[in-house]
C-alpha positions in Angstrom: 173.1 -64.0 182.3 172.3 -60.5 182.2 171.6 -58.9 178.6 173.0 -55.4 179.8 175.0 -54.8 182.3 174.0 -51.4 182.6 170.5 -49.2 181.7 169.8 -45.9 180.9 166.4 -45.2 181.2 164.3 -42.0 180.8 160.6 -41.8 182.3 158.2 -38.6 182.6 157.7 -37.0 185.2 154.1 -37.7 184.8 154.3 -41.7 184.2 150.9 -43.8 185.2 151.6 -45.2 188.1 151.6 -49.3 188.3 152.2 -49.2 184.1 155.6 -51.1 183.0 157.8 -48.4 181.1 160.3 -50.7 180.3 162.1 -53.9 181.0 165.1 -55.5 182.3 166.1 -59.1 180.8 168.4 -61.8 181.5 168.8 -65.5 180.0 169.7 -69.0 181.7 171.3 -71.7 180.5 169.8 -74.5 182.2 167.2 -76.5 180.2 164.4 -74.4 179.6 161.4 -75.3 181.6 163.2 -77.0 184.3 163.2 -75.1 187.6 167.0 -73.7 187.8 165.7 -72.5 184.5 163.0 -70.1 185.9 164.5 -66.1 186.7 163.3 -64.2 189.4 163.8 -60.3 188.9 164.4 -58.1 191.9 165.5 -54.2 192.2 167.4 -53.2 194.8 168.8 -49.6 195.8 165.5 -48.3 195.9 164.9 -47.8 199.8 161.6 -45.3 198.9 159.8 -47.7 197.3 159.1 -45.4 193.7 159.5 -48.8 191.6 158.6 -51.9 191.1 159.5 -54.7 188.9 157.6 -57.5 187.7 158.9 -60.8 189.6 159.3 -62.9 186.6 158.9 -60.7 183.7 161.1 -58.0 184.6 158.6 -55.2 183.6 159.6 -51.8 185.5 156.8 -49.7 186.8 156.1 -46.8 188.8 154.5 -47.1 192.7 154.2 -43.6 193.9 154.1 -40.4 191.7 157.4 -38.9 190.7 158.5 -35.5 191.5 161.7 -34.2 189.1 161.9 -31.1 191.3 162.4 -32.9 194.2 164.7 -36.3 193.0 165.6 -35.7 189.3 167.3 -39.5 188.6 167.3 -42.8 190.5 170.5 -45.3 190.4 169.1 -49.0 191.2 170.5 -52.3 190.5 168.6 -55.1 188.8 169.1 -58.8 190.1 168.5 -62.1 188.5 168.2 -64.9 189.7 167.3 -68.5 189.1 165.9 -71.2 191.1 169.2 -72.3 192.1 170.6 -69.6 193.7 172.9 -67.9 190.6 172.1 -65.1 189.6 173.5 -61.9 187.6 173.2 -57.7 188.0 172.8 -54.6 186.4 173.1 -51.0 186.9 170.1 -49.0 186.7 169.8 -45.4 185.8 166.7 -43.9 185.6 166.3 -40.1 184.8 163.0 -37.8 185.1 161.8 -36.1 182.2 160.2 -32.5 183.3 156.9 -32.3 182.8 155.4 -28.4 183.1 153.8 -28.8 186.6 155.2 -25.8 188.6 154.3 -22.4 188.4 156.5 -19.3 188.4 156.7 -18.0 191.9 157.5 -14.8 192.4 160.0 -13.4 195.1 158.1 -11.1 196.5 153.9 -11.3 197.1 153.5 -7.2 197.2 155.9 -5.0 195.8 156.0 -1.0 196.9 157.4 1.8 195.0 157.7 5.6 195.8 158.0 7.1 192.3 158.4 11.3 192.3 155.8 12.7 190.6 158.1 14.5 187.9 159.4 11.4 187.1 160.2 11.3 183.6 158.3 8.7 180.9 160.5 5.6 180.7 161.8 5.9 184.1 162.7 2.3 185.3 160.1 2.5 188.3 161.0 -1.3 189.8 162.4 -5.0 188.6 159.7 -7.4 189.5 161.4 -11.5 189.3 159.8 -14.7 189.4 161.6 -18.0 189.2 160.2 -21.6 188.0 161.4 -24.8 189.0 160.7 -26.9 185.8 163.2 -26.8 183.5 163.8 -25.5 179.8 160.5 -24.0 178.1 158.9 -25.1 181.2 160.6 -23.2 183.4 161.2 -20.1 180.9 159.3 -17.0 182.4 157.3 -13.9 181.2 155.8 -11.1 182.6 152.8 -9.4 181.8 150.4 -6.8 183.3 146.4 -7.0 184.0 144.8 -4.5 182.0 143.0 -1.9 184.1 142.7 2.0 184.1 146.1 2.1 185.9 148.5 0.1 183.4 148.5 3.1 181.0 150.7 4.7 183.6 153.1 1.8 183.4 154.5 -1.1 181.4 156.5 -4.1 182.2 159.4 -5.6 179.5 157.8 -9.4 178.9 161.3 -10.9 179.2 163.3 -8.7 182.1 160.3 -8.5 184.6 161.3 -4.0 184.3 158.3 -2.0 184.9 158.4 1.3 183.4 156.4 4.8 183.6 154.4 5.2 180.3 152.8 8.8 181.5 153.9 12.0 183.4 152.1 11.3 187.0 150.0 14.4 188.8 149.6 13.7 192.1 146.9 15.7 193.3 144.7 13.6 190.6 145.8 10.0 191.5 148.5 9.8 194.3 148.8 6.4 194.4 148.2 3.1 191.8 147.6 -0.2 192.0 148.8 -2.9 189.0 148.6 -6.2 188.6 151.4 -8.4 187.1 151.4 -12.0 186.3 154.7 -14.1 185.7 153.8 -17.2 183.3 155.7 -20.0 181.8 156.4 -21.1 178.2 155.4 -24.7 178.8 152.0 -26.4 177.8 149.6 -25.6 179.2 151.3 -22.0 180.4 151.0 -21.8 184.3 150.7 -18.3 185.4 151.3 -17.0 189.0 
């Protein structure tokens, strides 16, 4: 007899692999020691191969790495079974806790503005945007700018991805600029991009 019928499992993202994270029981009623007595555990549903459970302990474990991003939950069924051929099941849910292994990407690698030179201070000049695939704090982005002779011309809102003008621009003494802007999470460790 299974003791649950069903289980809701969480495991992170970033779970050892080959390391039981939980496990799955059932009982017999045959005389104990006796060979009907003896249950075999089994998972099936999982044509990738990500788990494992231990034959006769029922431990769970992980055989390749998991990847939330890519398959956030798994729905398996656990089978019991003794020596003589009865056996019992259970659901099997298993969800992926994020871990913070993705960096913001941005949409675009360059980005090119024409600004007019009697553009006025506080003129919105561009939006830049960068998206990350974790989730919650992991996946929360923030902009910020490299530091360089050209960033006092400019500013970018940490939270928005707006870059500003800070300065009245003269051409004929620098007709063109070149920033830097980073797009990082609030996970730990921050990823930056």
């Amino acid at each position: 007899q299974c003791l649950q019928h069903k289980y809701d499992i969480v495991v992170k993202e970033s779970q050892a692999l080959n390391e039981p994270f939980n496990r799955l029981r059932a009982t017999d009623a045959d005389q104990r020691g006796t060979r009907n007595a003896r249950i075999s555990y089994y998972l099936e549903g999982d044509d990738e191969g990500v788990f494992d459970i231990h034959k006769t302990l029922g431990y769970i474990s992980v055989r390749r790495p998991l990847d939330r991003e890519t398959v956030p939950e798994y729905h398996l069924t656990m089978r019991a079974e003794d020596a003589g051929g009865l056996y019992c099941t259970a659901e099997v849910y298993i969800s992926i806790s994020d871990m913070n292994d993705n960096a913001p990407e941005f949409t675009q690698e360059i980005y090119t503005v024409m600004v007019p030179e009697n553009a006025e201070v506080h003129t919105l000049v561009t939006r830049v945007s960068a998206t990350d695939y974790d989730l919650d704090i992991n996946g929360r982005v923030r902009y910020a700018m490299r530091e360089t002779d050209d960033d006092s011309y400019f500013s970018i809102d940490s939270e928005s991805g707006l870059v500003s003008l800070d300065k009245q621009l003269d051409r004929e003494q620098q007709p063109k600029f070149n920033i830097t802007l980073f797009a990082y999470d609030q996970g730990t460790p921050k990823m930056t991009s």
